[in-house]
N, C-alpha and C positions, 0 to 999 in steps of 0.2 A: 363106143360111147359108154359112160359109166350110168350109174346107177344112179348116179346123183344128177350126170347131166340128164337123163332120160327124166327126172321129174319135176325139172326145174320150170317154174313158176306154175306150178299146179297142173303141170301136161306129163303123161306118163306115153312116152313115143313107143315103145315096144307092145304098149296094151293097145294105145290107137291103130300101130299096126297088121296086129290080127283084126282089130275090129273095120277097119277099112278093106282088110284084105275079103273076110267073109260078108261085108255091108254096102258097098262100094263099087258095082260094077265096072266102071268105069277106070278104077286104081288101078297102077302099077309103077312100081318101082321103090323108093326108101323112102319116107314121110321126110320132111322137115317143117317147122314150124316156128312162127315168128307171131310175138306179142306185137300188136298192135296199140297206136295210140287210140284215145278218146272213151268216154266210158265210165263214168263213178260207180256204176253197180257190176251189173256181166262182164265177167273177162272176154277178151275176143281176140282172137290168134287168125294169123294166116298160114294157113296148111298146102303143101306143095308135093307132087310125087314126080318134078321135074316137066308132068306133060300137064297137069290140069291143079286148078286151085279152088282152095276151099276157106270159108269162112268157119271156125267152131265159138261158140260161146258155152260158156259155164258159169256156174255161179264164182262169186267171190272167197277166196280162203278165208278160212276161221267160222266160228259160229255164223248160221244163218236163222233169219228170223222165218217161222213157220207162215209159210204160203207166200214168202217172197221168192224174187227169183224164180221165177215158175216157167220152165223151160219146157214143159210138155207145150203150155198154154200158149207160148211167141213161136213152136212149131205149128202145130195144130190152125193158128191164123194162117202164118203162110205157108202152110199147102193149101189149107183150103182158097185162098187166095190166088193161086193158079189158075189162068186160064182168063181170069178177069181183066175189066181194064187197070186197075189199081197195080201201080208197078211194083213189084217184090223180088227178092233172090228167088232161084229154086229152093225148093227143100231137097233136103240129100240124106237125112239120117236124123233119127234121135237113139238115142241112148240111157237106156237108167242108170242107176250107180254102181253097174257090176264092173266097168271096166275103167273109170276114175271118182269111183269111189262119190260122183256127185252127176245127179244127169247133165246132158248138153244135147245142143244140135251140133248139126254140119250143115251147111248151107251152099253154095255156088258161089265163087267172090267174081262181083264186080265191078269191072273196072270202071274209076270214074272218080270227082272230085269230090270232096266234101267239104263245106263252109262250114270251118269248128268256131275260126277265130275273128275279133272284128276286121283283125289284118286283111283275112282273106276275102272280105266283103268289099272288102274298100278298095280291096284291087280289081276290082271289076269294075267295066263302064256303066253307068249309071241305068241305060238302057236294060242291061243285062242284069242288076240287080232286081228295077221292077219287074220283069220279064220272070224271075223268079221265084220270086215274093206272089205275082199273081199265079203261076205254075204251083206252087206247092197248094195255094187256096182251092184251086181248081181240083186237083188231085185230094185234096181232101173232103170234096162235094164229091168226087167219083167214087172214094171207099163208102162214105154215106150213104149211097146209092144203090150200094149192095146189098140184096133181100140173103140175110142169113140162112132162113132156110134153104133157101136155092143152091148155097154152098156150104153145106151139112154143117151149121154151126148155130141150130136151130136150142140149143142148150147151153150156148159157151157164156149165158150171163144171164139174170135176171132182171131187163128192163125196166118190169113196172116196180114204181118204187124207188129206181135210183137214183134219183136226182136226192129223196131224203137222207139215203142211204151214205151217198158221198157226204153230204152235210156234217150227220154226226160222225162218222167213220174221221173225217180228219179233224174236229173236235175231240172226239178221243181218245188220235194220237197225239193233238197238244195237252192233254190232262198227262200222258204217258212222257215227252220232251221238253218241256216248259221249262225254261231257267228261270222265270221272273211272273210277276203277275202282269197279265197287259188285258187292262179294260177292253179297250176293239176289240180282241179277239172274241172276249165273249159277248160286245154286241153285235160281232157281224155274228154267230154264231147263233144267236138269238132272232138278229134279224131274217136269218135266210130261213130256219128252220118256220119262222112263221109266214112266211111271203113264195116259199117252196112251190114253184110251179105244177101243174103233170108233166110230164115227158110230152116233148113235142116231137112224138113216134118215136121208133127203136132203131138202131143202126150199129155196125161194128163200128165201136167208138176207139182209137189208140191209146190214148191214156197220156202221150207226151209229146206232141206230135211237133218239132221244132225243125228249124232249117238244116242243123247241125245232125237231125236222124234220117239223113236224106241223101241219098249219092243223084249225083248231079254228074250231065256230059261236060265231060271237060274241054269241047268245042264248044260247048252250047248251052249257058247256065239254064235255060229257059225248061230243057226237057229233064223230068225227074227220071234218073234209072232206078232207083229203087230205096223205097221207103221203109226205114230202118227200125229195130228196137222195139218191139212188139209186145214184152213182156207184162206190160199192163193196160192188153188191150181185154175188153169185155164188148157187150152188149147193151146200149144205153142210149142218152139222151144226145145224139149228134156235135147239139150246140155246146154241149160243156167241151167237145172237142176246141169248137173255133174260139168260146171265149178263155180256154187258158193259151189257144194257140197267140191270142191278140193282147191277153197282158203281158206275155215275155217281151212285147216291145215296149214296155214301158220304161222309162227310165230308173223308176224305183225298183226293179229288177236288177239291174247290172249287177250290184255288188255277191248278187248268187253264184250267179257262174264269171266272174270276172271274164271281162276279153272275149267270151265266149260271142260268135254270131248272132246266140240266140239271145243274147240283150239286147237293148236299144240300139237306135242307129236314126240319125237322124234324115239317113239315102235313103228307110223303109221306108214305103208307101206311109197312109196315114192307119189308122185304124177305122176310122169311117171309110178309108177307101177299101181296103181289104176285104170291111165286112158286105161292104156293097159286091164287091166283086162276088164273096163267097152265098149271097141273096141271089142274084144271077145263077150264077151257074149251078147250083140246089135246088131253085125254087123255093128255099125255106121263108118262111115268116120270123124277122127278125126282131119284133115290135117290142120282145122281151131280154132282148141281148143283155141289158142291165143287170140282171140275175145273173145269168153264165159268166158274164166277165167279174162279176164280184166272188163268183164262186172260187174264179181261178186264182182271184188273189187271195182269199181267204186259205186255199190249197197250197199255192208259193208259199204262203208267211209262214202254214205251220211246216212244209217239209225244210223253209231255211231253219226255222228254232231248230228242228232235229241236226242239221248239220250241225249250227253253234253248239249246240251241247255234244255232239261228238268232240268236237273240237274244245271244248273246256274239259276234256274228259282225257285228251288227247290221242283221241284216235283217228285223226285227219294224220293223212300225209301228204306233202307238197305246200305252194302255194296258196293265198289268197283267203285263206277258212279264217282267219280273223277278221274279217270285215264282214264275212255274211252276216254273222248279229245283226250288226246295224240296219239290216234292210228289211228287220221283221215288223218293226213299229210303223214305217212307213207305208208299207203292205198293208196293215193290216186296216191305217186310216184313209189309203188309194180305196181300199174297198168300201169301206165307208160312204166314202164320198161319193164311187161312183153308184153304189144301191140307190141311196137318196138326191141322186143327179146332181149333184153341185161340183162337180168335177170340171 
């Protein structure tokens, strides 16, 4: 192998290979490694030494923006994660940037499906999509569940406070990506920051928790094998989990991630049924869902404007980045609407 193939698309095989050789119990034999699909931010390869497989992420080439991509931070959850009922890969390794020049994990790869596209949704029996849809709700009241300190991650976020904290925090990444002036945004911006709840308790919150970050039996849509993409998980307010998990089904969604599973679908359950199921099996008090779910959309509108402005800037590749724009305006008055109930 040359030199050039040993570091093609930002994997360097002969450095992984000592690094596996001396981290790695379980290794033996010649690495190989294949880019996997799916994925806008962390790169993710599957790694093979012929008997056993492995999952690595890393960050994306080229300039990285400070404290994104925090791959200590999506190891650190799953290990501590282990042992719980919350389904996860193993952890198998982290890595700083001595050995490609940027940190990663290695993980356990499991086998199993994943629902990226709405193709793959649609090929399912209707049974099995609900079955699904309530499975991942469930499993996201079980991570909930979990007393941080009991699984040493009694410092991995600062709870109180973060409900305001996300407020302005994606407020002043749309002062930072804004292509246009858009009144909504700064009245939901206004609005939340004044109608700001306390934290309805603390919990390890994921930060993106969709159908598509999920391996799923590929017998069985119903049982989650393991809940994917952790890189902006913290410590917070539960509910801001369920209410961005419940605006990706909206329909003024879709044109973010076109095609994606994680848009709309009109086979999902409802959103009042979801969040019933996820009041169930929590126990939480949903009486203020109204905030969370506006919070999500005020969070969607401003991370689509930062795509559009990549994408006017051109640094999108592929598919579909010219129509995200258009779904920031309507984001931002779903939100609207639903703060002040008239939805």
């Amino acid at each position: 192998m040359s030199a050039a193939q040993a570091t093609t698309d930002g994997l360097d095989l002969p450095a992984l290979q000592r690094f596996f050789t001396e981290r790695v119990p379980e290794f033996r034999g010649r690495l190989t490694a294949e880019l996997l699909q799916g994925g806008r931010s962390n790169l993710t390869y599957r790694l093979s030494d012929g008997h056993s497989t492995w999952v690595l992420r890393r960050p994306p080439l080229g300039n990285l923006t400070p404290s994104a991509h925090d791959m200590q931070r999506e190891y650190r959850v799953v290990a501590a994660l282990q042992g719980t009922h919350v389904p996860v890969a193993r952890a198998t390794a982290l890595a700083d940037a001595d050995v490609l020049g940027v940190p990663f994990t290695v993980m356990e790869f499991v086998a199993g499906k994943v629902v990226r596209t709405l193709d793959d949704l649609h090929s399912l029996p209707q049974a099995e999509i609900d079955s699904c849809a309530y499975s991942l709700i469930d499993v996201l009241a079980t991570l909930h569940a979990v007393n941080p300190v009991e699984v040493g991650l009694t410092e991995f976020g600062r709870p109180e406070g973060y409900l305001r904290r996300q407020v302005q925090r994606w407020y002043d990444q749309w002062q930072r990506v804004r292509t246009r002036e858009l009144g909504d945004i700064d009245r939901l911006h206004t609005r939340l920051a004044a109608e700001c709840p306390a934290e309805l308790g603390s919990s390890i919150v994921h930060g993106d928790y969709r159908i598509d970050n999920a391996i799923l039996d590929p017998n069985d849509a119903s049982r989650v094998l393991a809940v994917l993409d952790w890189e902006m998980a913290t410590l917070g307010d539960p509910l801001a989990d369920l209410g961005l998990h419940l605006v990706y089904t909206d329909p003024t969604f879709a044109p973010v991630l076109a095609g994606s599973a994680a848009s709309t679908s009109p086979r999902l359950p409802s959103v009042t049924d979801l969040a019933e199921r996820y009041a169930r099996s929590s126990g939480r008090d949903l009486d203020n869902l109204r905030f969370y779910l506006t919070l999500g959309y005020f969070k969607i509108a401003v991370i689509a404007e930062g795509i559009h402005a990549r994408f006017q800037q051109g640094m999108t590749r592929g598919d579909g980045f010219d129509k995200v724009g258009d779904a920031v305006a309507p984001l931002a008055a779903a939100g609207l609407r639903t703060l002040t109930g008239t939805r």
